[in-house]
Structures are given as C-alpha cells and as structure tokens.
C-alpha positions, 0 to 999 in steps of 0.5 A: 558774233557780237553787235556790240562791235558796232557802237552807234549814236545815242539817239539811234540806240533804238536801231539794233546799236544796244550790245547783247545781254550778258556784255554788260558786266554789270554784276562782277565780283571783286578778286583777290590774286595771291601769288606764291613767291616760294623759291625755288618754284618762283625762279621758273615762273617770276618772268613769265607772270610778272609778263603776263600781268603787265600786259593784264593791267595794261588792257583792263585799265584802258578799256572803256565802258562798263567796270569789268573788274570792279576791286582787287587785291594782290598778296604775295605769300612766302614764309609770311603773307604780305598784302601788296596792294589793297583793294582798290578800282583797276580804272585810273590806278595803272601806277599802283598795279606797275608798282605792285608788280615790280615788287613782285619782280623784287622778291629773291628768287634764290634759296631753299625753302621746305613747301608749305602752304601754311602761309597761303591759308593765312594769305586767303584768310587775311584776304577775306578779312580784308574783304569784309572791312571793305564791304562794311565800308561800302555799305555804310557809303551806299556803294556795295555791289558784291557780298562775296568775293573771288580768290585766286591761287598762282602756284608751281608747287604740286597742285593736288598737293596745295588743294589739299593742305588748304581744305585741311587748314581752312575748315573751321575758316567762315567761308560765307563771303567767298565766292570761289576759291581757285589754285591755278598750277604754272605747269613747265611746258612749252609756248602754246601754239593756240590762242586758247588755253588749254585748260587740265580741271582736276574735280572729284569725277576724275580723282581717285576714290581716296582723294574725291573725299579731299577735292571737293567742288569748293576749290577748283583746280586748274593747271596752265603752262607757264608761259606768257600767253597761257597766264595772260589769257587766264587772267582776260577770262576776268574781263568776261561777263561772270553774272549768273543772275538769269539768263542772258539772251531768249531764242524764240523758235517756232511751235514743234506741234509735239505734246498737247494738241493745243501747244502752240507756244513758241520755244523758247531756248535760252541761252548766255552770251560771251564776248569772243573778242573785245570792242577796239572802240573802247580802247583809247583813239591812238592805241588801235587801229580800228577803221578799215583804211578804205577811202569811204564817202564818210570819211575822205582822206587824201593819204595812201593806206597800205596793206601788206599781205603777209601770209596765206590761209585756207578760208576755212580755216579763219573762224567767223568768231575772231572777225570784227567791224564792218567789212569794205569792198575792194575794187580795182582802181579806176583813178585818171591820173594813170596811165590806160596800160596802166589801168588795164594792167592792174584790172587784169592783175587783180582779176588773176588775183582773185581768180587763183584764190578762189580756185585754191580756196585761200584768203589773205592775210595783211597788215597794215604799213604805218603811213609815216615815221613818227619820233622814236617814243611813238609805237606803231599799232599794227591792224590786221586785216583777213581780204577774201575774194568773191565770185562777183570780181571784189575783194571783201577785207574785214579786221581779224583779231590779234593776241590783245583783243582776244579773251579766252573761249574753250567749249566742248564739241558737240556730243554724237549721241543726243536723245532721239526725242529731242532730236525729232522735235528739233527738226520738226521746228527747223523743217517748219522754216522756209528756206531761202538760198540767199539772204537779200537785204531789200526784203527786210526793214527794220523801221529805221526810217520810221524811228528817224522820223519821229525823233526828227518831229519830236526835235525842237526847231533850229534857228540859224547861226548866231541869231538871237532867241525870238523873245530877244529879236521881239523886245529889242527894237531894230537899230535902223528902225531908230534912224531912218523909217523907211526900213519898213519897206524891206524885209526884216534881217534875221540877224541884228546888224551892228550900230552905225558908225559916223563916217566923215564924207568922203571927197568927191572922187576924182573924174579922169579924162578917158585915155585920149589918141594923138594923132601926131605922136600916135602915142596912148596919153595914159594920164589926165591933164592934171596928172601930166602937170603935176608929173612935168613939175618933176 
C-alpha cells in the first residue's frame, strides 16, 4: 500500500523511490500523556499500561527517518499532580522514558481514595503551563514547530464522569494552545482477538440530551480494553502522520462529460495517505528481518534459509494491506549434488503442494528458523512469511506483518446508500477506461533508463585506482625520465612507479652440466662435477 516500503538510492529518487505524501510527518504535535494512578483503579491497570508503554518507547526510539513524535511529557496525578518526565525528544532518551516508567510502576497500588479529578485538571493545567515556557524557548532559539499541543487522559475511573468534571473545572482555563484534550477509559475486558482496536467514541450525537450540553467536541472520549494489545496499539496511532494542512495525495480520473458541454477538466479526487504498516527498513539492521531469505543474484549466500510452515489460511483472508517488501518466486531446486530420485521426487512433491493448495484455496504461513545458536543474551527476530501458489507451478513468498509493525487502521465500511448522481457520474468515468484482462509489465516504462542516462553524463569521469590527478602527473616528471631517455619509447604508465633502489650485482649464475648417463652403472648423475666434489669431501 505504501511504496515507501521500498526505499532506493539517492541518486535514483527520481524513479518512484519518493514515500507517498502524507508519510512524512512533517508537522506532528508535541503530547502530554497524563496517567491517573488513583487506587484502587490503578491496581487492574499498572501492568498492562506499564507494558504497553515499554513496548511504545522501545519502537518509537528506534525508528529511523522523519521525527514522529517530536516532545513529550508524562505526568502522573493522584491526590497531587507530579510531572515525571518534562518535555523532551523520544530519539536518543530511551533511558529516560524506562526511568519514567519504572516510577510509574513504583507508585502504591493499595488504598482507597475517594475519585476526584481535581488533580487531573490541575495536571492539564501545569501541562499547558509547562507547554508554553518550552514554546517561549524555542521560539526565542528558532526551533518552534508546533503552537499547540496534545493532552491525553489514561484512566479506569468512569469516563463520562471524568469528561464532566474536567469541562466543569477547566472552563475559565486559557485553552489557546492546546490542540485536543483526550480521556481514554481502560475498560475490564477481554485480550483482544484483533489487530485493531475497537474504538467505543462517546460525542454529543450519541448522548443523551441532559448530558450533549456537557460533552461537547473539545474532549473526546474513548474507551479501549485494558490489555496490553489495546493500550499499545492506542499509543502506535501517535506514529501516524497527524498534518492536516492540506491534503495528502490528488487522483486524477478522466472527465465524466456531465454539467457544461465544455467541462472537459479531469476529476480530481482528493485524498489523505495512512501508513498501514511501518517500513522494517527504518528500524536498526539486527532488529528485524526484513529481506526474503531467497538466494537472489544480488546477494549471494552460501547458508541454508529455512521456513517453517506454521499454519494455513483461507487466501482471502490475508488482507493485501499487512503485505510488505518485495515478493520472491519459489521454485523447485534443480542443485546437482542431488540424487536424480531425489530430484523428481521433490519436483513432484512440490507440484502436489501447489496443486492441493489451490484447489482448496489456501495459503501458507511460516516463519523463519534462526540459521544458528547465538549466546543467550542474543534475541532471535523472527519474520513471517505468507507463500502462495500460482497456476504457472511457483510459489510467491511475500512478509506479512507482525504485531510490532502493525499501527492501527479502523474505517468505517462503505454506505449502501450513495446519492444517484454521483454514482452516475462515477461510472460513467470508470466506463471511459479500457479494460485490460492482465496487467503486463512490458507495455509500460517509466524512463528509468532515460534517467540513468543523464546522470551517468552528467557524472564527472572516474580515474583509475590510485592514480594521481592529472594536474599532478603533469607537473611531476616521470622517475625513469631522469635516468635513462629511452623511456620515450614505450607507453606512458598511469601510475608513478617507485624510485629505483641501487641493487648490488648479482653473480653470475651458476651453469650446470645437464643430467648425464653412464653407461657402466646405468645410473642418472643428478649433480654436476663440482657438486660431486664437494659431496665426496664428506
């Protein structure tokens, strides 16, 4: 879904290597994360938010490329708000969010305090305080990015309830700087079963009419179940791209012919661009396994990949969406060292494989085995793999994301009602299109080569290894010139040899007699005359 996946060279950026707009995060708002640690509610959700925040920072420290979340601040309210952490960058301060959150992990989980909120308003008010001095700061170096900034509320405390007593109290609050105000309620509920949250919004629309004049749109309510999963993926919708400056992506569609006879502009349709899964690539080299563990001609490799096939799935039921990197063909081996029994037995066997598969619609799913036992510190990454078949007798493998890339995607469906005049316009443009059964990629170019071409003109010319510029070779006269001026006579070197060394003569060498045969003895005389000399004087 998104080419962003692919990440090419620099100088061929130009090819479609670019990531869709909207990826770039560049305009994310700083956050303030408060958590109400009021017993005895934080007893049932310490662990599982203590959890899912380890597992947060973890990622988002090590994600490479564009800053995702740019400052953050945690606070921690009880019968008094205490700041935890200030704001600072998540790049390069993994140490201070572990700190931050063993002190959260610190606070006692016993007792019995009447709920109140009184200390959660005070918490968004010091938040916004704190907020403004950093903006002042930053201004005043050049570095603001943001004027306003992101609260978020944790709580298991009823969260109408909490809704209401911090609109009551923060009414005559200055409120320009703050971006959103969010009360996320940690309901009791089961692990989820799902990838995706299951969001429950609470707004004026579904309220009752007492309560729409309480709830209005400046706090949003959500609730989440209080398990790891659901926490964790709350917190990966921060890594999404939150501009809303303009618009992310234009699709340009042919003219409908509808209106004025003399429309014959192009819709336009446009539309925001959401990351489904996040890029291995930007994560460090050791810490996923990103490439297919194919033998390619690109990168040759004399260790045996294993995949391990764990499960079965109905092929509609893996969405395209969770698919990443580049696909790999799978063939049966044709390696000469096996045996030819050998051989036809595992072209058969493969065929049945993909044979049985297809008939029953199915596709694999395996995992990578670790290729060797590493000390026991190290941690093997796993990669996934989904391999399906094709009726051309090949297996295609393609990684299919886990729990860790995945970042959170809840749409609505698409409404069975649509207005009549749209609908009509909308296939009059789709029935404008030829149709093609296939797709073939031989028909369509992209001027790649084109693009090659006119940065390997523009490239300045390379010289050879180790030989000096040309204004060098000119001013520095050839060592050989100097001594002997017959040099003239034989092609110039490239490359200056090394000063001659004065080298004493050597003796002449020695003349052996060649190996002689004797008759008498019908012996081989292996030694010259001087050598059997020299030898009967022992």
């Amino acid at each position: 879904m998104n080419s962003s996946s692919m990440r090419l060279e620099t100088r061929t950026e130009a090819y479609a290597g670019r990531p869709l707009p909207g990826t770039t995060h560049g305009r994310q708002p700083p956050r303030i994360l408060i958590v109400d640690v009021l017993p005895p509610f934080w007893t049932g959700t310490c662990n599982s938010l203590c959890e899912a925040l380890e597992n947060f920072f973890s990622l988002a420290c090590s994600l490479g490329g564009p800053c995702r979340i740019p400052l953050l601040s945690v606070y921690a309210a009880q019968t008094q708000h205490e700041c935890l952490l200030p704001f600072v960058q998540l790049s390069g301060n993994f140490q201070r969010l572990q700190s931050c959150v063993a002190e959260l992990r610190a606070v006692p989980r016993e007792g019995s305090f009447h709920p109140k909120t009184e200390c959660l308003k005070r918490a968004v008010q010091d938040g916004l305080q704190q907020f403004k001095q950093h903006t002042r700061l930053l201004r005043a170096g050049g570095g603001l990015s943001s004027c306003s900034v992101e609260i978020t509320v944790v709580t298991s405390q009823p969260g109408r309830q909490v809704v209401r007593d911090l609109e009551a109290g923060l009414k005559d609050t200055d409120l320009v700087s703050l971006r959103r105000l969010q009360v996320i309620h940690l309901s009791k509920g089961d692990a989820l079963e799902s990838m995706d949250v299951e969001w429950v919004s609470h707004s004026s629309d579904s309220t009752s009419p007492e309560d729409s004049s309480i709830l209005g749109a400046d706090i949003d309510l959500q609730t989440i179940r209080n398990d790891v999963v659901s926490i964790e993926t709350f917190f990966k919708a921060w890594l999404h791209d939150h501009g809303t400056d303009r618009e992310h992506l234009h699709l340009l569609l042919p003219p409908s012919g509808l209106g004025a006879p003399h429309k014959t502009d192009m819709m336009c349709v446009k539309c925001d661009v959401q990351e489904r899964v996040l890029n291995p690539e930007l994560l460090p080299a050791s810490g996923v396994a990103v490439n297919l563990p194919i033998k390619t001609a690109a990168a040759q490799t004399t260790s045996l990949w294993k995949l391990r096939v764990i499960k079965s799935l109905k092929a509609d039921g893996v969405c395209q969406s969770v698919l990443y990197g580049l696909p790999a063909i799978i063939r049966p081996t044709c390696c000469w060292k096996l045996d030819w029994d050998d051989l036809e037995a595992n072209q058969q066997h493969f065929q049945a494989l993909c044979h049985c598969l297809l008939k029953k619609d199915l596709v694999l799913l395996a995992k990578n085995e670790p290729q060797a036992v590493g000390p026991s510190w190290n941690v093997t990454v796993h990669a996934y793999y989904i391999i399906a078949p094709s009726p051309s007798f090949t297996l295609m493998a393609k990684p299919v994301a886990t729990r860790e890339l995945l970042l959170p995607c809840d749409f609505p469906a698409l409404p069975e009602d649509l207005p009549e005049g749209e609908l009509r316009e909308m296939e009059i443009i789709l029935n404008s299109l030829e149709v093609d059964q296939t797709y073939n990629p031989l028909q369509w170019q992209n001027n790649l080569y084109k693009h090659l071409r006119s940065l390997l003109a523009r490239a300045p010319p390379c010289r050879p290894q180790g030989a000096p510029p040309a204004a060098l070779r000119e001013q520095r006269p050839h060592p050989r010139q100097l001594q002997n001026q017959q040099v003239h006579t034989k092609a110039r070197a490239r490359v200056a040899p090394l000063p001659m060394i004065h080298v004493p003569p050597c003796p002449p060498p020695k003349v052996f007699k060649p190996i002689t045969f004797n008759k008498d003895t019908c012996d081989l005389s292996l030694f010259s005359d001087d050598d059997d000399e020299f030898l009967h004087g022992f």
